[in-house]
C-alpha positions in Angstrom: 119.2 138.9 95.2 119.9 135.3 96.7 117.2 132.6 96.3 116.0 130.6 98.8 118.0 127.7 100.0 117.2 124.1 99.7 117.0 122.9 104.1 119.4 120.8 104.4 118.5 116.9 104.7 121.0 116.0 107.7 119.4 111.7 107.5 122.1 110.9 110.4 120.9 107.9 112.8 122.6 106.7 115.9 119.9 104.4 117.3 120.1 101.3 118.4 117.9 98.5 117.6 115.5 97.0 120.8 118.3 94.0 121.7 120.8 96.7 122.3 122.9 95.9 119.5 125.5 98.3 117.3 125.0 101.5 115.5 122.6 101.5 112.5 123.5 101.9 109.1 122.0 105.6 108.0 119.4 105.8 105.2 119.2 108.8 103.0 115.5 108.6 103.4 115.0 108.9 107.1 112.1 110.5 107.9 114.3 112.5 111.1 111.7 115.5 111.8 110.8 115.5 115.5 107.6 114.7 117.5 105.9 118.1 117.6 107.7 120.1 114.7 105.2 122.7 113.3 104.7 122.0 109.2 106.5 125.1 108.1 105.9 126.6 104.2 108.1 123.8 103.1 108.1 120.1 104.5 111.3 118.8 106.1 112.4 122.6 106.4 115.0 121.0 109.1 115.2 117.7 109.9 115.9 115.9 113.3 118.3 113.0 114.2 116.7 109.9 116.1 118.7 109.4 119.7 120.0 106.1 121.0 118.0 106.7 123.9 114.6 107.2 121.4 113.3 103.9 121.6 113.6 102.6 124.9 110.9 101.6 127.0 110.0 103.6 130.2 109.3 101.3 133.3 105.6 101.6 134.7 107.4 101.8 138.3 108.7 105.4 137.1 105.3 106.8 135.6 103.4 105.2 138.6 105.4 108.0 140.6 104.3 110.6 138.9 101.3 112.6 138.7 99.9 112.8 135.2 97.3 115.1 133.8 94.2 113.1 131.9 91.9 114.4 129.2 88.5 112.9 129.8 86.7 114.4 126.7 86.2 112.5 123.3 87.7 114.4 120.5 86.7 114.7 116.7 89.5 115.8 113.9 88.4 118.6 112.2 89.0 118.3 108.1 89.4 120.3 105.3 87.2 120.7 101.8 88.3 117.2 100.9 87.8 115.4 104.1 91.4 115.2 105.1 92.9 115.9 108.4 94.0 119.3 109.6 97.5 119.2 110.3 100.0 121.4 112.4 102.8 119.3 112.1 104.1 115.7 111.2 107.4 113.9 112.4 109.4 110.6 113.1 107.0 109.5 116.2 103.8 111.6 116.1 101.6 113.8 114.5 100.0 116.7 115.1 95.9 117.6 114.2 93.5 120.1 114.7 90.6 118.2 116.6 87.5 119.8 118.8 86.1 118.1 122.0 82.5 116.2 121.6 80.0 115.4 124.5 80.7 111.9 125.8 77.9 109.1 124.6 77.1 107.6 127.8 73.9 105.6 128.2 71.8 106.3 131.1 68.5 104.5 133.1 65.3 105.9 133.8 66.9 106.4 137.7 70.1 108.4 136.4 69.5 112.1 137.3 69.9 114.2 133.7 73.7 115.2 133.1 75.0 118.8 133.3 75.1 120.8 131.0 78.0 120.3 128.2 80.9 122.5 127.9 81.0 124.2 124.7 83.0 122.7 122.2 87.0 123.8 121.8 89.9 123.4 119.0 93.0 122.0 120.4 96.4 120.6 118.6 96.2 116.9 119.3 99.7 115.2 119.3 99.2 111.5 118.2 101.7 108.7 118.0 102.4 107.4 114.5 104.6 104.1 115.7 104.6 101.6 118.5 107.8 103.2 120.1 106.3 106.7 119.9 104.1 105.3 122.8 106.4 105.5 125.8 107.9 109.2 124.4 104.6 110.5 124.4 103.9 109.2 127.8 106.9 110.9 129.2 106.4 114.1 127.7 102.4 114.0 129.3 104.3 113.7 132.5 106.7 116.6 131.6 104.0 118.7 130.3 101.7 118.2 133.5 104.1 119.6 135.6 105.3 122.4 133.8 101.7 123.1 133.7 101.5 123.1 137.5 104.6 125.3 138.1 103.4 129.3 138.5 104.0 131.6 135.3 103.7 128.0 132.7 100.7 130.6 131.2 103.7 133.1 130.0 106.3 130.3 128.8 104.7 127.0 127.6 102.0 126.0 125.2 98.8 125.0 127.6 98.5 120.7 128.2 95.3 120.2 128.6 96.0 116.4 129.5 97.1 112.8 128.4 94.3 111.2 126.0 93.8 107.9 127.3 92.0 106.1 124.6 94.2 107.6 121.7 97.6 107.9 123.5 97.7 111.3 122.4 98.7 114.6 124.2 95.9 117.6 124.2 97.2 121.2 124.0 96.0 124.6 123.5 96.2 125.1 119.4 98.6 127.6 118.4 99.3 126.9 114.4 102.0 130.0 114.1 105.6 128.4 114.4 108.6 130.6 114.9 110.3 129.3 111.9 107.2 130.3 109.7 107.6 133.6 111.1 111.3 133.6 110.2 110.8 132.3 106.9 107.8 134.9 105.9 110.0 137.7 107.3 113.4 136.6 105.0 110.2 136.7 102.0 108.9 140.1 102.5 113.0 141.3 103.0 113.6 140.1 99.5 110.4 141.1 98.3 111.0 144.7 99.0 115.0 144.5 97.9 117.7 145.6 99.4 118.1 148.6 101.6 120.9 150.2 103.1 119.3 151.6 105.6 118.1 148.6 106.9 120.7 145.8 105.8 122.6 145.5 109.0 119.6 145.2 111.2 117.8 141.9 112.1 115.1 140.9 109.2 112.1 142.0 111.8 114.0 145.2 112.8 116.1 146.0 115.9 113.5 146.6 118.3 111.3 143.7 117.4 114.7 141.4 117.9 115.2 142.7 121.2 111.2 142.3 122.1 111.9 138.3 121.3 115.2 137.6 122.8 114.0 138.8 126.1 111.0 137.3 126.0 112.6 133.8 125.1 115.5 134.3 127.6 113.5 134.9 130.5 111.1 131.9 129.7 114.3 129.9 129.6 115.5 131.0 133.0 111.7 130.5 134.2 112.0 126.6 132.4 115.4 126.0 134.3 115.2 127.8 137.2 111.2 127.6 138.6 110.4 124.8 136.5 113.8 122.5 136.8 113.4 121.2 133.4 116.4 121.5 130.4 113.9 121.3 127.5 116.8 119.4 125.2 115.5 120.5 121.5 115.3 124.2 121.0 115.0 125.2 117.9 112.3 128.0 115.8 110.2 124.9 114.5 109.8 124.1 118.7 108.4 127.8 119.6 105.3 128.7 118.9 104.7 132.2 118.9 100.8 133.3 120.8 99.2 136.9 119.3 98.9 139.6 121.9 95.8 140.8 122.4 95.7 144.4 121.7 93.2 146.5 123.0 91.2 148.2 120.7 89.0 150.7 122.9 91.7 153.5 122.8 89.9 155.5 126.2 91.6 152.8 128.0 94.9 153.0 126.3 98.1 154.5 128.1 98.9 157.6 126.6 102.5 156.7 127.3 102.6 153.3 126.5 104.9 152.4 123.3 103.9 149.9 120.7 104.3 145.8 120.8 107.6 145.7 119.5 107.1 142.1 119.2 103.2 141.2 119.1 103.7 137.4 119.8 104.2 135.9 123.3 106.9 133.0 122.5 105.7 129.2 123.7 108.2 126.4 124.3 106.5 123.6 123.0 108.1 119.7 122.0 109.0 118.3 125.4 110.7 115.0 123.8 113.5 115.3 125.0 113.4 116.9 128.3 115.4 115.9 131.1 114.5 117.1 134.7 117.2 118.7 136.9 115.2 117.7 139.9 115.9 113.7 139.0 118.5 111.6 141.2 117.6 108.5 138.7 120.2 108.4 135.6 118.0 105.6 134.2 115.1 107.7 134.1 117.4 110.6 132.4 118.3 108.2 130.0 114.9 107.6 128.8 113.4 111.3 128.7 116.8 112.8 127.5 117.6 113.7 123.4 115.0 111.7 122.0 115.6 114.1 118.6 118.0 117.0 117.9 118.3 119.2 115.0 122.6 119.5 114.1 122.3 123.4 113.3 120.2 124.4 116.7 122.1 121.5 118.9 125.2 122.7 121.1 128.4 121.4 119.3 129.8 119.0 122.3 126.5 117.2 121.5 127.9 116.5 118.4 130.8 114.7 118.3 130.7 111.4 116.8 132.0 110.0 120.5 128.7 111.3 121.4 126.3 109.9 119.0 127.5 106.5 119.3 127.9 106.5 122.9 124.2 106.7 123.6 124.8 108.2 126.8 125.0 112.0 125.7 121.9 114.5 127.7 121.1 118.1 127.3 122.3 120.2 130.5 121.3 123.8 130.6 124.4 125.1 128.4 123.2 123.1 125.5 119.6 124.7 125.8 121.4 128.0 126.5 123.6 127.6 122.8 120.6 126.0 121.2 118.3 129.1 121.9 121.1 131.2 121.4 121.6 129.6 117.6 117.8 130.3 117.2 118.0 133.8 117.7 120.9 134.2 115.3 118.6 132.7 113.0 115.7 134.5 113.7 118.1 138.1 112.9 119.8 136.4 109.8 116.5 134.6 108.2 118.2 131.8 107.2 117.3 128.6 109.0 119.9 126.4 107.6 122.6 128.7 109.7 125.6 128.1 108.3 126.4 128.2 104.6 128.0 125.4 103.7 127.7 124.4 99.8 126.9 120.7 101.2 124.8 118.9 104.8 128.3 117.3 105.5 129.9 121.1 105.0 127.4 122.1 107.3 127.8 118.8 109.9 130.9 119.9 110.4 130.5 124.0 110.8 127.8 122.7 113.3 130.5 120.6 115.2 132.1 123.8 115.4 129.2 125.8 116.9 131.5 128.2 119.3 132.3 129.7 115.7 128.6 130.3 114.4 128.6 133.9 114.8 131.6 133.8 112.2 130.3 131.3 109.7 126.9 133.4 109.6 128.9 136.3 108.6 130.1 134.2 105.5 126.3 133.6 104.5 124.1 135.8 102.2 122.3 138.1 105.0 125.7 137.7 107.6 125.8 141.5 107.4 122.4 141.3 109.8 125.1 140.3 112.2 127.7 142.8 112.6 130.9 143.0 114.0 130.5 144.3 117.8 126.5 145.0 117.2 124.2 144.2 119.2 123.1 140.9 118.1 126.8 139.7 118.6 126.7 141.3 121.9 124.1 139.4 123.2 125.0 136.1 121.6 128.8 135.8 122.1 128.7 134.8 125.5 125.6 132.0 124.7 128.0 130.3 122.6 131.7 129.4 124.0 133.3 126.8 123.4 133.6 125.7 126.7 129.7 124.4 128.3 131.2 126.1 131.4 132.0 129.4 130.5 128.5 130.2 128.8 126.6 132.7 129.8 123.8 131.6 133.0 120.6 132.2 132.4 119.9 134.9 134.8 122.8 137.0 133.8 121.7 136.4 130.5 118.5 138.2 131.2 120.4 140.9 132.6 121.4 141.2 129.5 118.8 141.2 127.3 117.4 143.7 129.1 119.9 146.2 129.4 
């Protein structure tokens, strides 16, 4: 029975520094986990690489021309038994808290009429910058985040902004602890838990049905995020979705005789805008700013990868990368592995991820590849996600076609 694998620690940087110089040396103690990357059952479960394009300032011109959502209340951190902060998640730039909303302390005169009544209190997942440069990223993912908010059917796709926290720099969004990678990762547990099967050992760890339930679900928010909203999201990956319980009802005199059972009782959230580029932009300096402010070398298309790339510090997402990343997060969710490819070594693995078009081959050579069979369905639906050629993978809308054939 295999053990579970030590994530691989992929400290890769290609920043610059703020005059604009060369490439930075790379430490083996980077701390390369993105923004908004849910804690998982084990810290640093995949780590993130720093962009060139991560540190640069964005011009007040551009945010003055945009509309940005605000979040007027005061908010509290909640704690644990010992006092300490609640924490969803902790990366390079940012860090993310449970908090509630207080009542604002205003002082009033004997002439001010008595204030309305306050809103009861709520929990929300506060994202807070942890450094200086974290400040403009933040700022342009508020901006990102408000208008995905505003585009009809965000409710179905994207974790709920509640707005840009002034006073703390922070963003405000509805709290939704459960990461997809968790999920993965307690799924691979129970399989080995339970042992081997051969009744079960070429199906996805979940179970066919429940596969299919989440691949359609995240390919048609995808299309929705590309083709209603006009954003390429830039850094898909299972720590990035956050997965929302179905409510189920329970009063069974309302219940559809006919109706089947959630195959798949989560709705999937895209959440970590960081690195979101907007299709709808004529500006390539304000592409350069938003775009690949972190990516993760397993989940990140392969012609994002090249060395010519990374040093260049003009490499963006486009929609074929987000198309191969969510593509390599669905392979993961059927193999339960969220290192991907089994390399003995992070450079083994570097290099199978510069060779992404091939990941469908290299997960067969890893412990569950059988989850992945030759001409199955999972290969099916993921070959055409994954050429070689950006050009020749599958659109979006097709691809929903074919999820739910």
């Amino acid at each position: 029975m295999a053990t579970k694998s030590t994530p691989m620690p992929l400290s890769l940087q290609t920043g610059h520094d703020t005059k604009g110089n060369s490439l930075q040396t790379p430490t083996s103690e980077s701390h390369l986990t993105p923004p908004v990357t849910p804690i998982g059952k084990s810290s640093g479960a995949e780590h993130s690489i720093p962009s060139p394009l991560s540190t640069t300032d964005t011009s007040s011109a551009s945010l003055n021309r945009n509309i940005l959502l605000r979040f007027t209340e005061d908010l509290e951190a909640c704690t644990d038994g010992s006092n300490r902060r609640i924490e969803y998640g902790r990366g390079a730039w940012s860090i993310v808290y449970k908090a509630r909303s207080t009542p604002s302390t205003i002082l009033t005169t004997i002439n001010t009429p008595p204030s309305s009544p306050t809103a009861k209190s709520r929990v929300y997942a506060v994202k807070a910058p942890l450094r200086k440069d974290a400040y403009p990223v933040l700022h342009s993912e508020a901006i990102t985040l408000t208008r995905l908010n505003s585009t009809p059917g965000f409710e179905n796709y994207v974790v709920p902004f509640h707005g840009y926290h002034t006073d703390t720099s922070a963003l405000v969004m509805s709290a939704v602890p459960l990461a997809l990678s968790t999920f993965i990762e307690d799924q691979a547990d129970m399989n080995r838990k339970r042992g081997p099967s051969t009744a079960t050992m070429f199906d996805p760890i979940q179970g066919p049905s429940a596969w299919r339930d989440l691949s359609r679900k995240l390919i048609s928010g995808l299309q929705w995020l590309h083709k209603s909203a006009g954003i390429i999201h830039g850094d898909i990956k299972p720590h990035n979705l956050l997965l929302r319980p179905i409510v189920q009802v329970t009063d069974t005199t309302h219940l559809d005789a006919n109706a089947e059972p959630l195959a798949f009782p989560y709705e999937p959230l895209f959440a970590d805008f960081s690195s979101a580029l907007d299709l709808q932009s004529n500006s390539s300096d304000e592409k350069s700013h938003t775009s690949m402010s972190a990516f993760t070398p397993p989940f990140t298309a392969p012609e994002l990868l090249s060395l010519a790339s990374l040093t260049s510090g003009d490499v963006a997402p486009t929609p074929a990368s987000d198309v191969f990343s969510l593509a390599a997060t669905l392979v993961a969710a059927a193999t339960g592995d969220l290192l991907l490819y089994p390399g003995s070594s992070n450079m083994q693995r570097l290099a199978m991820a510069r060779e992404g078009h091939r990941i469908l081959e290299f997960t067969r050579c890893g412990a569950n590849g059988a989850r992945v069979p030759r001409n199955g369905f999972v290969e099916r639906l993921m070959q055409p996600a994954v050429a070689k050629d950006p050009a020749q993978r599958i659109d979006t809308s097709e691809w929903v076609e074919l999820a739910s054939a």
